[in-house]
C-alpha positions as YAML, in Angstrom:
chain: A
units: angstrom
residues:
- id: 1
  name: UNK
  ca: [-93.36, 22.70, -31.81]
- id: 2
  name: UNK
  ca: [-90.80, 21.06, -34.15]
- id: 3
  name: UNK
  ca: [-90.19, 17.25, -33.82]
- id: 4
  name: UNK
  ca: [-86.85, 17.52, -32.42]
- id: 5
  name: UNK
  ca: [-87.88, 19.42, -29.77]
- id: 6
  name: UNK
  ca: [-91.05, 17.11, -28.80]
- id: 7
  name: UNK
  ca: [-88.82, 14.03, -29.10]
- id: 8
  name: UNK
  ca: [-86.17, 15.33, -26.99]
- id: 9
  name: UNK
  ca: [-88.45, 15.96, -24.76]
- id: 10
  name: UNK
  ca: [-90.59, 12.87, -24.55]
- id: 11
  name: UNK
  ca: [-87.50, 11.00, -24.31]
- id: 12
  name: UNK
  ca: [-86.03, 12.80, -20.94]
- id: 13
  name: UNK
  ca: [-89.41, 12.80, -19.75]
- id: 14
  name: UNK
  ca: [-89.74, 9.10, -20.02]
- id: 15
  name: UNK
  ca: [-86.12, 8.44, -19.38]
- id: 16
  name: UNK
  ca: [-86.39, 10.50, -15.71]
- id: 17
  name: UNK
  ca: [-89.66, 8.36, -15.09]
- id: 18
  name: UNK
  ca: [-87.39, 5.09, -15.21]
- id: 19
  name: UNK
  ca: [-84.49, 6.48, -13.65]
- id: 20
  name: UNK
  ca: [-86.99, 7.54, -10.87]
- id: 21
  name: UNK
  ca: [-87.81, 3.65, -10.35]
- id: 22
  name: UNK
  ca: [-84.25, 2.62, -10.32]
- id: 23
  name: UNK
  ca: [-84.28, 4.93, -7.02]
- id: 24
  name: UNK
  ca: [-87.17, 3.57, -5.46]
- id: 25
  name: UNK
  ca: [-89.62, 6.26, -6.62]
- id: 26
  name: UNK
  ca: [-92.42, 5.55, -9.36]
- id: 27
  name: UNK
  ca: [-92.34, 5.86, -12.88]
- id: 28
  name: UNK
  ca: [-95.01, 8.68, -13.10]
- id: 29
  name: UNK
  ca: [-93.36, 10.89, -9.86]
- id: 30
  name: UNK
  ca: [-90.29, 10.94, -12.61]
- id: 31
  name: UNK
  ca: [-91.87, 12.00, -15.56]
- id: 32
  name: UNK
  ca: [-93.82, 14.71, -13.38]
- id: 33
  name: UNK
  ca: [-90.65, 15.85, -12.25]
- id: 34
  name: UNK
  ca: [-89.53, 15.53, -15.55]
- id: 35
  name: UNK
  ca: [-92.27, 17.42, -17.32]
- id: 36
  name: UNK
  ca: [-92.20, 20.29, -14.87]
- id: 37
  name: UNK
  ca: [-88.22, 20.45, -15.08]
- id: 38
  name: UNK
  ca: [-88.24, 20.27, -18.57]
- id: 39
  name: UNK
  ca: [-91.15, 23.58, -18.68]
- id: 40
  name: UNK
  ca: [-90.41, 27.04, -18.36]
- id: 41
  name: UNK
  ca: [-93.24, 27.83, -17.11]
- id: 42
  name: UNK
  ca: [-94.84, 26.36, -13.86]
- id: 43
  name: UNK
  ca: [-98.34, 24.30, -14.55]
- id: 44
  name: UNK
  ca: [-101.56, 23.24, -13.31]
- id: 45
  name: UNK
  ca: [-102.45, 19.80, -11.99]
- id: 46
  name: UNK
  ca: [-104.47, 20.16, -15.58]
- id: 47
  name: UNK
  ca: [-101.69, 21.01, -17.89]
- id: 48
  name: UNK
  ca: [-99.91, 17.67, -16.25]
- id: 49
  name: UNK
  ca: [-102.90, 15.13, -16.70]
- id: 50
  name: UNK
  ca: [-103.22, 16.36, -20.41]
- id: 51
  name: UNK
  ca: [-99.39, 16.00, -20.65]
- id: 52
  name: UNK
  ca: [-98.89, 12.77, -18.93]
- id: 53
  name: UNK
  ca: [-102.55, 11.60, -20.15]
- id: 54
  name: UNK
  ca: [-103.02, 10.21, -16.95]
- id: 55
  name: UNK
  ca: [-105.54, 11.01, -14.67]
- id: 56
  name: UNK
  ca: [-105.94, 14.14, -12.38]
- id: 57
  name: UNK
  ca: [-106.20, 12.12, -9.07]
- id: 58
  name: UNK
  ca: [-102.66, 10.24, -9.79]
- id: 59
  name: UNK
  ca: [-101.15, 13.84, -10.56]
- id: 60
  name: UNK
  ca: [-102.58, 14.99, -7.45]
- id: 61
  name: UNK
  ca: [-101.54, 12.40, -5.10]
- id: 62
  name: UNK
  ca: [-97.73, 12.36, -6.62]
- id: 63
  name: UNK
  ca: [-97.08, 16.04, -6.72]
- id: 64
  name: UNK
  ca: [-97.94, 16.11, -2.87]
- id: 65
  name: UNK
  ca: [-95.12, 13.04, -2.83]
- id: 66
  name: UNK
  ca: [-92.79, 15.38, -4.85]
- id: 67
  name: UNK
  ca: [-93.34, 18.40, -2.74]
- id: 68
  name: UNK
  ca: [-92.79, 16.36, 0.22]
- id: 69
  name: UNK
  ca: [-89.17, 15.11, -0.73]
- id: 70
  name: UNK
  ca: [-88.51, 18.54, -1.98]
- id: 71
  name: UNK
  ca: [-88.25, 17.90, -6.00]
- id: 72
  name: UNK
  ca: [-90.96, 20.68, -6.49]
- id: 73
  name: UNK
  ca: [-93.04, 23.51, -5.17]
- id: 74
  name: UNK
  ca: [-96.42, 25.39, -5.69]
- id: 75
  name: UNK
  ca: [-96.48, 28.60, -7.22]
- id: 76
  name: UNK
  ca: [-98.64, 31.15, -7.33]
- id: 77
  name: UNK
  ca: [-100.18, 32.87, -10.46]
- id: 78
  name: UNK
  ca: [-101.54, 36.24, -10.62]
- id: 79
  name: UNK
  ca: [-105.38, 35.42, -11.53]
- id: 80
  name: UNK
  ca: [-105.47, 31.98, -10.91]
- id: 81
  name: UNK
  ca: [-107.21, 29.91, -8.77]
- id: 82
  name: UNK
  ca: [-105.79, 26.82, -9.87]
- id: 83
  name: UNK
  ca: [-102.35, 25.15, -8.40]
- id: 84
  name: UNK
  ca: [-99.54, 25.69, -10.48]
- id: 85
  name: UNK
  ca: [-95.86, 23.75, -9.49]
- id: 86
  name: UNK
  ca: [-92.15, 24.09, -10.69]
- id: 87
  name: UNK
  ca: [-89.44, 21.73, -10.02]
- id: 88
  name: UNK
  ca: [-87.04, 22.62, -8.03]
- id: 89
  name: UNK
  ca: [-83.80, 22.56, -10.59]
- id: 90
  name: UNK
  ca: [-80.80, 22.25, -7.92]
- id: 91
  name: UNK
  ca: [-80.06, 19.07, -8.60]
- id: 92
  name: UNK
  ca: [-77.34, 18.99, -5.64]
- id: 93
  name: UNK
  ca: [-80.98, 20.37, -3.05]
- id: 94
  name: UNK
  ca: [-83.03, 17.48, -4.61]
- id: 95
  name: UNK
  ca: [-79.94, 14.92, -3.57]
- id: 96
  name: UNK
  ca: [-79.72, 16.92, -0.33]
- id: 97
  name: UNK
  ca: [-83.69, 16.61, 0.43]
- id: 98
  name: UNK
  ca: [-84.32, 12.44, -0.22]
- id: 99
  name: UNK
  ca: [-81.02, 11.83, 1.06]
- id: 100
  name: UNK
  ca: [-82.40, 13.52, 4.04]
- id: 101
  name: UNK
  ca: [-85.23, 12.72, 4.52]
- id: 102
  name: UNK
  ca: [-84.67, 9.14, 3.09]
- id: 103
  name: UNK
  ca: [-81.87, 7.39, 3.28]
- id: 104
  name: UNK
  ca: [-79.91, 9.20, 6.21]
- id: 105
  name: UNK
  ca: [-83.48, 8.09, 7.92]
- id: 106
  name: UNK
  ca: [-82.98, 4.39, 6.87]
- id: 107
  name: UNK
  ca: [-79.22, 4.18, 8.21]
- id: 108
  name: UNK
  ca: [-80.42, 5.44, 11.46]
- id: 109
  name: UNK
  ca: [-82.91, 2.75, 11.75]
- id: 110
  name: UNK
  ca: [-80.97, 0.19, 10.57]
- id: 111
  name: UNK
  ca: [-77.70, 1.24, 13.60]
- id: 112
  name: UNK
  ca: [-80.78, 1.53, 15.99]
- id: 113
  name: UNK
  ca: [-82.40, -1.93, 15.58]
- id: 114
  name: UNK
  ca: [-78.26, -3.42, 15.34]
- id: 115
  name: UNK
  ca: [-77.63, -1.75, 18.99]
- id: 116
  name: UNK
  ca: [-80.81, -3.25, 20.53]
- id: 117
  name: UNK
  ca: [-79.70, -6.57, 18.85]
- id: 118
  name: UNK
  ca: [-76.42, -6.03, 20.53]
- id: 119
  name: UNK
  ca: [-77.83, -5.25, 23.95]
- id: 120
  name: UNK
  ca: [-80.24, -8.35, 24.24]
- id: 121
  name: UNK
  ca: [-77.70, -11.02, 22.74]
- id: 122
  name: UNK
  ca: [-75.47, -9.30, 25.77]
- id: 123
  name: UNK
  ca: [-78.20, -9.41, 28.12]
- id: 124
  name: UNK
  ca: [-79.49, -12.97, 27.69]
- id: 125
  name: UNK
  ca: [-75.74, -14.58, 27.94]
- id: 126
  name: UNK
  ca: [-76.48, -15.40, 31.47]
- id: 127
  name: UNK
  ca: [-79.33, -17.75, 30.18]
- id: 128
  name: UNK
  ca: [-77.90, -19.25, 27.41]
- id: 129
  name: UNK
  ca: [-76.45, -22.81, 27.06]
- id: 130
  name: UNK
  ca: [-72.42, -23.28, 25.71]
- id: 131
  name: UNK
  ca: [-74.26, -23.77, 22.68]
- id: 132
  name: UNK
  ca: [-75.95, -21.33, 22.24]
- id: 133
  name: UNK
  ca: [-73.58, -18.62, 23.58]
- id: 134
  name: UNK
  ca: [-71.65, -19.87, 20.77]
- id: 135
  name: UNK
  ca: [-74.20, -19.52, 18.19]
- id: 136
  name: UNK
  ca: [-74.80, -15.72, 19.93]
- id: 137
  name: UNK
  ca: [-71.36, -15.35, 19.70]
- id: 138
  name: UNK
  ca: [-71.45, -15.52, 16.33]
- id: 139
  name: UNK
  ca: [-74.17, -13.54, 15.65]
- id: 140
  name: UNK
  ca: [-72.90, -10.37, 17.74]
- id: 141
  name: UNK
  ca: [-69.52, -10.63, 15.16]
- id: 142
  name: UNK
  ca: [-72.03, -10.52, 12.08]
- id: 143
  name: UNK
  ca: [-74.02, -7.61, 13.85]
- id: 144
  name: UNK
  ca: [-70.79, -5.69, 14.71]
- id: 145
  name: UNK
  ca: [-69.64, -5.80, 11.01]
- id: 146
  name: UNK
  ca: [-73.40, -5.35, 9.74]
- id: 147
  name: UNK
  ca: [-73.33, -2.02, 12.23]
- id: 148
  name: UNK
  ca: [-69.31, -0.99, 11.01]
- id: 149
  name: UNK
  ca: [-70.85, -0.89, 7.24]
- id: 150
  name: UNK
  ca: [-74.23, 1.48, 8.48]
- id: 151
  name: UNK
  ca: [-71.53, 3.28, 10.85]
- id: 152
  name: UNK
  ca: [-69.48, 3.87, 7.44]
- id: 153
  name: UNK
  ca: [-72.67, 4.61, 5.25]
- id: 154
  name: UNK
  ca: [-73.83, 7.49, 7.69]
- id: 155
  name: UNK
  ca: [-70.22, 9.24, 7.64]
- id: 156
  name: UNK
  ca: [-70.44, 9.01, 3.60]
- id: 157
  name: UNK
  ca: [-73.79, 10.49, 3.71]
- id: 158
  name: UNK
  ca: [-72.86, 13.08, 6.02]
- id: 159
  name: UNK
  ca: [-69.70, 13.90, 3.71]
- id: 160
  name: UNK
  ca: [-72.15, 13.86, 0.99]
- id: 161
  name: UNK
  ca: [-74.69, 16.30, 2.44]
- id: 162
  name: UNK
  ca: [-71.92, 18.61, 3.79]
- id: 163
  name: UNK
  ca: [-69.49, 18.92, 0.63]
- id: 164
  name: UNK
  ca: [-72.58, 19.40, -1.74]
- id: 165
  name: UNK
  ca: [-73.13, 22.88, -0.02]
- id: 166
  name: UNK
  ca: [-69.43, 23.81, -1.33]
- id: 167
  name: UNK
  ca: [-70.04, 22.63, -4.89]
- id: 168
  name: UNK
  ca: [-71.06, 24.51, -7.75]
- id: 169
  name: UNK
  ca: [-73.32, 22.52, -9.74]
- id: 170
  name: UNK
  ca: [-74.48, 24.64, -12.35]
- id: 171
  name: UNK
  ca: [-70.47, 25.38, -12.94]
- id: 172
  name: UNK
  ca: [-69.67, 21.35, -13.17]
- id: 173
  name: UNK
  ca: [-72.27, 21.27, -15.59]
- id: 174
  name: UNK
  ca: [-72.37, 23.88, -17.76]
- id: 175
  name: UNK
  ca: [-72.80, 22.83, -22.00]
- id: 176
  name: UNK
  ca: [-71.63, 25.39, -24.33]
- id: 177
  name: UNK
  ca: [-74.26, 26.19, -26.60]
- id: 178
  name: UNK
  ca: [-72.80, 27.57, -30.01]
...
């Protein structure tokens, strides 16, 4: 293979691993994603130890993690008794599937754990001294403004999930090759 081509890909590779960290993911789920987005041709938990020279056991235990959040799938191969994955290449499905199952997840949690904060600050008023209304008081306007932002956050992930349907990725980002 010429150098180019090896560098170019090494690079991405590597570069996908640390953008995968930046997201909350680890380095090698990126470059396994990486490695399998960047082959034509799906591969064995083998081919991606030899690859990543790591060992067979991490790429076992993060390709389950990758099919889980969607970013790639087992194949099978005429012959073989081996697994062999892809990556799924969307990039708008990816998006779709860890916003998902992810963060639209997290934003639920968080406007869940802000109503129950609401509803015992409200609840214990009756027991509370002036002072300590006060200092309730003041914590049910941080909460309200805490739950406004998450209340915001799911509408923008909603938008997010629902326009992506109606967008042509592959159109947006299209290279001419000459």
């Amino acid at each position: 293979m010429h150098d180019t081509l090896i560098g170019v890909n090494e690079s991405t590779v590597a570069g996908i691993g640390r953008l995968a960290r930046f997201f909350g993911f680890n380095d090698v789920m990126g470059r396994l994603y990486g490695t399998l987005l960047l082959n034509p041709e799906p591969l064995s938990l083998d081919d991606l130890a030899d690859q990543l020279q790591i060992s067979k056991g991490s790429v076992s235990m993060n390709m389950r993690d990758l099919e889980r959040w969607g970013m790639a799938k087992e194949v099978w191969m005429r012959g073989e008794r081996k697994k062999y994955y892809q990556a799924e290449s969307d990039m708008w499905q990816v998006i779709r599937s860890v916003i998902n199952s992810r963060e639209r997840r997290e934003v639920q949690m968080a406007l869940q754990v802000l109503s129950e904060s609401i509803t015992k600050l409200q609840s214990a008023q009756a027991e509370l001294t002036p002072e300590e209304r006060e200092l309730a008081a003041y914590y049910l306007e941080r909460i309200a403004d805490l739950q406004g932002f998450f209340q915001f956050a799911q509408m923008a992930l909603e938008t997010v999930l629902g326009k992506a349907d109606s967008i042509d990725f592959e159109a947006v980002t299209k290279i001419e090759i000459g």
